[in-house]
C-alpha positions as protocol buffer text, in pm:
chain_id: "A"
residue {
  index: 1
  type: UNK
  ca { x: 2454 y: -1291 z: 444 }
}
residue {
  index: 2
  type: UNK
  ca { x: 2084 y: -1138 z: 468 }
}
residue {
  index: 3
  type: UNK
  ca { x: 1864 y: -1223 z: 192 }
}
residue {
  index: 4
  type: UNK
  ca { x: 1559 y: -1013 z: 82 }
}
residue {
  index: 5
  type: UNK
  ca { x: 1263 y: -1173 z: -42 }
}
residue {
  index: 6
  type: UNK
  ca { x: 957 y: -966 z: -177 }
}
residue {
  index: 7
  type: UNK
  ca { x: 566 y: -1023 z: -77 }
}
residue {
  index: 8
  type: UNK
  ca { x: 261 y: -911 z: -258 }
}
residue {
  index: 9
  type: UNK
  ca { x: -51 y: -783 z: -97 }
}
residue {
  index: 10
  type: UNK
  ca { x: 130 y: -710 z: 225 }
}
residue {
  index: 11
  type: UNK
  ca { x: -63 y: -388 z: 345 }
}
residue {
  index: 12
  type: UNK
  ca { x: -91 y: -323 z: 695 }
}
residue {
  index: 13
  type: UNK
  ca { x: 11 y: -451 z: 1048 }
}
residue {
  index: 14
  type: UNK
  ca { x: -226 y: -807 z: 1056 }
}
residue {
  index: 15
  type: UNK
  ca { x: -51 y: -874 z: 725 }
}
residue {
  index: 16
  type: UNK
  ca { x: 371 y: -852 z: 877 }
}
residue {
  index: 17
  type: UNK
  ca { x: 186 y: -1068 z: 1162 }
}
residue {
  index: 18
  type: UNK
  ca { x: 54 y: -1328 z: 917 }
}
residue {
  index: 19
  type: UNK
  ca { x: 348 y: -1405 z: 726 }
}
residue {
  index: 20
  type: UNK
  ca { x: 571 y: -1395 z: 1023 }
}
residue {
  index: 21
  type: UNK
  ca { x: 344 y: -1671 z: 1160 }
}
residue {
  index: 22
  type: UNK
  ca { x: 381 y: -1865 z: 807 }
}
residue {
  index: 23
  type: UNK
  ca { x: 780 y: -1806 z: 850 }
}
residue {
  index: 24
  type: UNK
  ca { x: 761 y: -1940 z: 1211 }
}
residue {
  index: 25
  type: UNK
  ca { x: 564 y: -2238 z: 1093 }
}
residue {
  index: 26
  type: UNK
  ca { x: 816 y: -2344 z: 844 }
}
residue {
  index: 27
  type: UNK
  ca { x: 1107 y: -2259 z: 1047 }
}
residue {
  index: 28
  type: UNK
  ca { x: 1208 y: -1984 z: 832 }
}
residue {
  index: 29
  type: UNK
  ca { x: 1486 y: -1803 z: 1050 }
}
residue {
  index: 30
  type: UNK
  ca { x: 1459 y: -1406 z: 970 }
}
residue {
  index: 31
  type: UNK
  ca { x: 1593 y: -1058 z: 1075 }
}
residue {
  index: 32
  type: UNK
  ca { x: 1268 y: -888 z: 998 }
}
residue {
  index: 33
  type: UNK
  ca { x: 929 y: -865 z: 840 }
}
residue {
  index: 34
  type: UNK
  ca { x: 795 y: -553 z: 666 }
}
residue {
  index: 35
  type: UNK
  ca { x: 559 y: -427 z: 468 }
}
residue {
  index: 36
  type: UNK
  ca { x: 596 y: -583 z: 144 }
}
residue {
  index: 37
  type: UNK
  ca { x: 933 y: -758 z: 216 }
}
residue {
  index: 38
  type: UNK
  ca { x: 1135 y: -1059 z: 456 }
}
residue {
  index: 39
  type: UNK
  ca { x: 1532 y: -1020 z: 577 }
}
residue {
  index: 40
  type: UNK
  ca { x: 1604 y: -1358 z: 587 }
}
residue {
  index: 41
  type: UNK
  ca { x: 1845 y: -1465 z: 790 }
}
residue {
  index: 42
  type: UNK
  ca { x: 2015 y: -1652 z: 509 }
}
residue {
  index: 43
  type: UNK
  ca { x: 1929 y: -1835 z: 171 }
}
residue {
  index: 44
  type: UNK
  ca { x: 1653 y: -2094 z: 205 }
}
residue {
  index: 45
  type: UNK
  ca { x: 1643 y: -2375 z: -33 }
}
residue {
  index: 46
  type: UNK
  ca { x: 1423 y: -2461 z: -343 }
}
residue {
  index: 47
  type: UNK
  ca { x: 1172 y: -2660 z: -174 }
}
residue {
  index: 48
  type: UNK
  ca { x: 1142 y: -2416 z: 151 }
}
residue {
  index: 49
  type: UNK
  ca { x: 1045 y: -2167 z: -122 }
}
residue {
  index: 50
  type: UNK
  ca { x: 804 y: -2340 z: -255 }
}
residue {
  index: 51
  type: UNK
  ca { x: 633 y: -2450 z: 63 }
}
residue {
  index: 52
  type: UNK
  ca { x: 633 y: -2044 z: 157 }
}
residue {
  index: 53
  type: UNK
  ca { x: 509 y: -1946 z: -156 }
}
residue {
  index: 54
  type: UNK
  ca { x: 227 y: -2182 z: -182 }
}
residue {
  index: 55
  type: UNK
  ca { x: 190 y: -2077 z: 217 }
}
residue {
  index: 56
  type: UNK
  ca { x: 140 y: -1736 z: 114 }
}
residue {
  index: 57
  type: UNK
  ca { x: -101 y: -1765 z: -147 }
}
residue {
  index: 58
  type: UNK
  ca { x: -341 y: -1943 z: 42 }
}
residue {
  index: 59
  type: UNK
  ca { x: -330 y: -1627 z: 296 }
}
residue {
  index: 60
  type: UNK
  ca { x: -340 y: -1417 z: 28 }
}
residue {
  index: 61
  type: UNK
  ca { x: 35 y: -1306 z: -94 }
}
residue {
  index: 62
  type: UNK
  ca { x: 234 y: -1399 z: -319 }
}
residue {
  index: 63
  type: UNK
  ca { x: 632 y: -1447 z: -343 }
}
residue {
  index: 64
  type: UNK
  ca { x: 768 y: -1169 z: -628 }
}
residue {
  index: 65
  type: UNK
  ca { x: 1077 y: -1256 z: -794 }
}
residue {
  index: 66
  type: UNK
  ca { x: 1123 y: -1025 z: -1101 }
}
residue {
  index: 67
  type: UNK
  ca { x: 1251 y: -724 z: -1019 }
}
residue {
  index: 68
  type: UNK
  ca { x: 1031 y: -463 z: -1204 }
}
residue {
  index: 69
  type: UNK
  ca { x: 766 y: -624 z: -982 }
}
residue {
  index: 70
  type: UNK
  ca { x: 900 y: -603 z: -679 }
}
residue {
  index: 71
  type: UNK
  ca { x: 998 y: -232 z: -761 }
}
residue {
  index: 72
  type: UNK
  ca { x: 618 y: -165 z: -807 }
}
residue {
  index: 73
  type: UNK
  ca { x: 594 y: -354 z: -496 }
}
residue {
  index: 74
  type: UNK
  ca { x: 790 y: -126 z: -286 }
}
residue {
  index: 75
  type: UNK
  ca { x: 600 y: 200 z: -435 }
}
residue {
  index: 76
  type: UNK
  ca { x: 279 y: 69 z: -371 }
}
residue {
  index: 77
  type: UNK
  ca { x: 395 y: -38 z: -40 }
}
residue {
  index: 78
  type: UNK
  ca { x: 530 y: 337 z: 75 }
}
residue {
  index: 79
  type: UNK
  ca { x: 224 y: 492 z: -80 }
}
residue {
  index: 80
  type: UNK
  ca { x: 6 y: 250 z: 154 }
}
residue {
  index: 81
  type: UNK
  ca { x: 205 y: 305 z: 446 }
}
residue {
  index: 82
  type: UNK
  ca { x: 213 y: 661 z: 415 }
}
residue {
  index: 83
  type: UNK
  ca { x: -135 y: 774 z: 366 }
}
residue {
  index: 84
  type: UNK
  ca { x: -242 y: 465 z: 542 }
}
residue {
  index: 85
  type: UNK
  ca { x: -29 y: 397 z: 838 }
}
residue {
  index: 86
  type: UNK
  ca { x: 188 y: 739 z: 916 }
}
residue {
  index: 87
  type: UNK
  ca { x: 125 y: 993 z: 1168 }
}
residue {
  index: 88
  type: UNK
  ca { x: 354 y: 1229 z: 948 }
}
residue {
  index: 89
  type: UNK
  ca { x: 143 y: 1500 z: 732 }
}
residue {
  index: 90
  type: UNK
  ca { x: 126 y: 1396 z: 417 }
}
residue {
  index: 91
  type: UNK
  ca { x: 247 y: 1741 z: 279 }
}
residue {
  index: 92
  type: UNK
  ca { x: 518 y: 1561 z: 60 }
}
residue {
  index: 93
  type: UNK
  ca { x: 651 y: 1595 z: -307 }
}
residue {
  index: 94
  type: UNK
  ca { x: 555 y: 1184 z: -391 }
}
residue {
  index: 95
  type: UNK
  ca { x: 818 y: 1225 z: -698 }
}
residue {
  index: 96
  type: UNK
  ca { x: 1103 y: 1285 z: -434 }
}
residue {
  index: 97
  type: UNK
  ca { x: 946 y: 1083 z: -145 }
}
residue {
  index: 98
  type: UNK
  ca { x: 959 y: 757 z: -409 }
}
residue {
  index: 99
  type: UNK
  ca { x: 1273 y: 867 z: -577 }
}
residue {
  index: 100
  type: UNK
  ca { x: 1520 y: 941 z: -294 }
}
residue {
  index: 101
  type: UNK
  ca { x: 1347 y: 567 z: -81 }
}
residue {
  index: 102
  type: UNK
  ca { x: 1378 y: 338 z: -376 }
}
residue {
  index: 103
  type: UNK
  ca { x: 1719 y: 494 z: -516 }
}
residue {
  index: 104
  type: UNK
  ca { x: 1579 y: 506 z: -878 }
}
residue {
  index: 105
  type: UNK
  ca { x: 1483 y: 807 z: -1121 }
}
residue {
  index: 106
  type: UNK
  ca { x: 1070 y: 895 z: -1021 }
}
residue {
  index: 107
  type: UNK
  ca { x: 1013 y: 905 z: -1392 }
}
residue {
  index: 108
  type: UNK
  ca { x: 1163 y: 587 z: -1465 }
}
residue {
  index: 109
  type: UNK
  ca { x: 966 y: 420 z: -1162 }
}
residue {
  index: 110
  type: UNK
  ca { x: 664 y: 635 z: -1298 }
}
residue {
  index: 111
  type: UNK
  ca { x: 644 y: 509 z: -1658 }
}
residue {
  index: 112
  type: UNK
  ca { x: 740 y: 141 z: -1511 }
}
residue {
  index: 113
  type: UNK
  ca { x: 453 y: 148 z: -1275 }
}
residue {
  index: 114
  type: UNK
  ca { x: 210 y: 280 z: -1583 }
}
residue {
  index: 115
  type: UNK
  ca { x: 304 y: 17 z: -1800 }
}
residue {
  index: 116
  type: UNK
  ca { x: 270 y: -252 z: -1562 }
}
residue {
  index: 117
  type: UNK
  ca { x: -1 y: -152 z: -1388 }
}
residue {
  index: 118
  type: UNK
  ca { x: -420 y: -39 z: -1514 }
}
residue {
  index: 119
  type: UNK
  ca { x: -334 y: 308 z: -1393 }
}
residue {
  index: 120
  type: UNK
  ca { x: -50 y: 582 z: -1356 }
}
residue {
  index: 121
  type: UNK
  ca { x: 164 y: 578 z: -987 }
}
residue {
  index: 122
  type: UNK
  ca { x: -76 y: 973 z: -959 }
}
residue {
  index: 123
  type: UNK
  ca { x: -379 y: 792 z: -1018 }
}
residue {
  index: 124
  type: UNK
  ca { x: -270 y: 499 z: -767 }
}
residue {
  index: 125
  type: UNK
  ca { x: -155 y: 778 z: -541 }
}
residue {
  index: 126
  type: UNK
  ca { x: -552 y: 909 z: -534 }
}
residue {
  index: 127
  type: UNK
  ca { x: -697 y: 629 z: -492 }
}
residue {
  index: 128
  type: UNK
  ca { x: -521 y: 550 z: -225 }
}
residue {
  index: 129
  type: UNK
  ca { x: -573 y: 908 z: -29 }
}
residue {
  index: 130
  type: UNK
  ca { x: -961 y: 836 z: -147 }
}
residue {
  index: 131
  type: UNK
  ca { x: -979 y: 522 z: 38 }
}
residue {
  index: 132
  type: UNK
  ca { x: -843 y: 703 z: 344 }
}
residue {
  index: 133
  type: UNK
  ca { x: -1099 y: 923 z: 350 }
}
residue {
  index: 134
  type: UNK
  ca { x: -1336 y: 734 z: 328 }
}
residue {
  index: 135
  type: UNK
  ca { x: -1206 y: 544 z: 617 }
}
residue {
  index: 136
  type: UNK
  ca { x: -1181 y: 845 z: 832 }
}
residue {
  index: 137
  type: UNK
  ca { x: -1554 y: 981 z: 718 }
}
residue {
  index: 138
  type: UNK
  ca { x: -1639 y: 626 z: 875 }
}
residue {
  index: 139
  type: UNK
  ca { x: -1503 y: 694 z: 1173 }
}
residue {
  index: 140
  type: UNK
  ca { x: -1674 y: 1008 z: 1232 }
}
residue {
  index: 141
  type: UNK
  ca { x: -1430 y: 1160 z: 1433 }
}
residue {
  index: 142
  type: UNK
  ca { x: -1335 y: 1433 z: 1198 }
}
residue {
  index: 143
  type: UNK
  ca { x: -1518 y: 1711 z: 1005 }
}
residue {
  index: 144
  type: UNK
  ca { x: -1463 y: 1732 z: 627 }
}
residue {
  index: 145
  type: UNK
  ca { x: -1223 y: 2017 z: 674 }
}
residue {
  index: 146
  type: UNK
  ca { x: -1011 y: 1848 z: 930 }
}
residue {
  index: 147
  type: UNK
  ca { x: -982 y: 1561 z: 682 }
}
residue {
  index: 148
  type: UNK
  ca { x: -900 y: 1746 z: 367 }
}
residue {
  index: 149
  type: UNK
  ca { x: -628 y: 1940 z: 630 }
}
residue {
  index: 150
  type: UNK
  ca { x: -546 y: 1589 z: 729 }
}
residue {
  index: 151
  type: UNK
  ca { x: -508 y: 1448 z: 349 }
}
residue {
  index: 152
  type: UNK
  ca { x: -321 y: 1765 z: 256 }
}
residue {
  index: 153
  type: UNK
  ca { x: -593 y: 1876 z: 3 }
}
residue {
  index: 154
  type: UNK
  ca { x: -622 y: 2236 z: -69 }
}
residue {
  index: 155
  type: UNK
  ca { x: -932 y: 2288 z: 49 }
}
residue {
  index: 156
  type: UNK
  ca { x: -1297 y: 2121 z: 122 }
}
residue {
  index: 157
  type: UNK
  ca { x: -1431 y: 2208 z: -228 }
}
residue {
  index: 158
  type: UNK
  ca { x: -1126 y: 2031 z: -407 }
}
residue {
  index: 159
  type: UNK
  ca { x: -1154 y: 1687 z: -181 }
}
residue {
  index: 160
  type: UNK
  ca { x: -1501 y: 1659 z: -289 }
}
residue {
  index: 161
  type: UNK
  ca { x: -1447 y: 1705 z: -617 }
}
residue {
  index: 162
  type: UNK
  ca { x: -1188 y: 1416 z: -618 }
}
residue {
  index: 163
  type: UNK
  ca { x: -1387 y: 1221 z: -377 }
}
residue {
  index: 164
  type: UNK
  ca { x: -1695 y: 1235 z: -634 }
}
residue {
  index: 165
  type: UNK
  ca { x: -1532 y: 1216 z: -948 }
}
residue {
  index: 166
  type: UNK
  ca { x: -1374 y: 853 z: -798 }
}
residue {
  index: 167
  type: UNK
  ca { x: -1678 y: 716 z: -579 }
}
residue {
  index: 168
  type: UNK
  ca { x: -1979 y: 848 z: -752 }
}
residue {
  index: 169
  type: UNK
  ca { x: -2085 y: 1042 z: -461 }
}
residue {
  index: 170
  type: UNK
  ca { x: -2016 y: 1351 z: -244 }
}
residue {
  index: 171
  type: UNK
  ca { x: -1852 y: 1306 z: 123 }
}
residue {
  index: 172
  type: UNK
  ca { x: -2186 y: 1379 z: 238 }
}
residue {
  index: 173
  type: UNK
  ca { x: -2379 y: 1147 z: 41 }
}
residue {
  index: 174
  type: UNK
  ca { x: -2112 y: 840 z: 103 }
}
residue {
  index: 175
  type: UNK
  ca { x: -2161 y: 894 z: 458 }
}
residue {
  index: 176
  type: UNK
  ca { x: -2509 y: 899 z: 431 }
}
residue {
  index: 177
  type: UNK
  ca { x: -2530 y: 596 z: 271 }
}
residue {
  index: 178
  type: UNK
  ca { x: -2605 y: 271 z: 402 }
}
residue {
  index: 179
  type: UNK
  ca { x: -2331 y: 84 z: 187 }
}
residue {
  index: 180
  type: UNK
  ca { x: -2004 y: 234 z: 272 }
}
residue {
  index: 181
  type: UNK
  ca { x: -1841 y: 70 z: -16 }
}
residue {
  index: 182
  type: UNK
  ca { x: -1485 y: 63 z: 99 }
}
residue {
  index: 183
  type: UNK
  ca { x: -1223 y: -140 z: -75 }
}
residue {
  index: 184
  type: UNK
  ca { x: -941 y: -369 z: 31 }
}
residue {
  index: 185
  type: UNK
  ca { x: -557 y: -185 z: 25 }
}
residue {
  index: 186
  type: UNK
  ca { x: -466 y: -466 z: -195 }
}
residue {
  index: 187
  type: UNK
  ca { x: -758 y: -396 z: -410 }
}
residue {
  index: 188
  type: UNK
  ca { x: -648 y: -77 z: -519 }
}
């Protein structure tokens, strides 16, 4: 029997490699390693759990075991990897993209994430599409248009608006600036 165990902070590519490097180390036979959750191959004791949760912290996870957690886990974690991660456009209803993944009512996983969380799943949801951009006006491989297109804004005028009324600045002025400001995934 496969047993699922739930990781915090997990946020991109490096991060599946790290823990599957802590799992090798402690002989920790699993089926697969995800964003933001292990398939173990079966149960592991007390004291293995221990040793991988203590493993974990000191690169930054951490083991969730209550289950409204690792609910807010797995939103945060399909947010990140589809804004983040996806080549898919991001032209999605969020309400049915989170509902119909995690098998739960969106407005039950909305309030849960509110109440748990500083901010609403929307505002989480912004900030997240935020960071992006600023990623991709970084890279300098895209005009402002292409981005919003990208980002599935509306238009130029209504990305900037966001964009300032989260960062302070305009697109323009962020990339003119010398401190780019950008934030850890897991910081958001």
């Amino acid at each position: 029997m496969n047993e699922s165990i739930h990781i915090k902070n997990m946020v991109c590519p490096r991060c599946i490699t790290a823990v599957s490097y802590i799992l090798e180390q402690l002989a920790i036979a699993y089926v697969s390693v995800n964003l933001g959750e292990v398939k173990l191959r079966s149960s592991i004791d007390v004291k293995a759990k221990a040793d991988l949760s203590k493993r974990l912290q000191n690169a930054g996870f951490s083991l969730i075991d209550d289950r409204k957690s690792q609910l807010i886990e797995q939103m945060k974690t399909l947010v990140v990897d589809k804004i983040h991660h996806s080549s898919e456009e991001l032209d999605i209803k969020w309400a049915d993209y989170i509902g119909d993944n995690i098998h739960l009512d969106y407005k039950y996983l909305s309030a849960l994430f509110s109440s748990v969380e500083s901010i609403t799943f929307e505002q989480f949801i912004i900030c997240q599409k935020i960071e992006r951009v600023k990623e991709l006006i970084v890279y300098d491989e895209l005009t402002l248009s292409e981005i919003a297109f990208k980002m599935n804004y509306s238009s130029v005028a209504y990305l900037s608006n966001q964009f300032k009324k989260i960062t302070g600045l305009t697109p323009t002025q962020f990339k003119k600036s010398i401190d780019k400001n950008r934030k850890c995934l897991d910081e958001i």
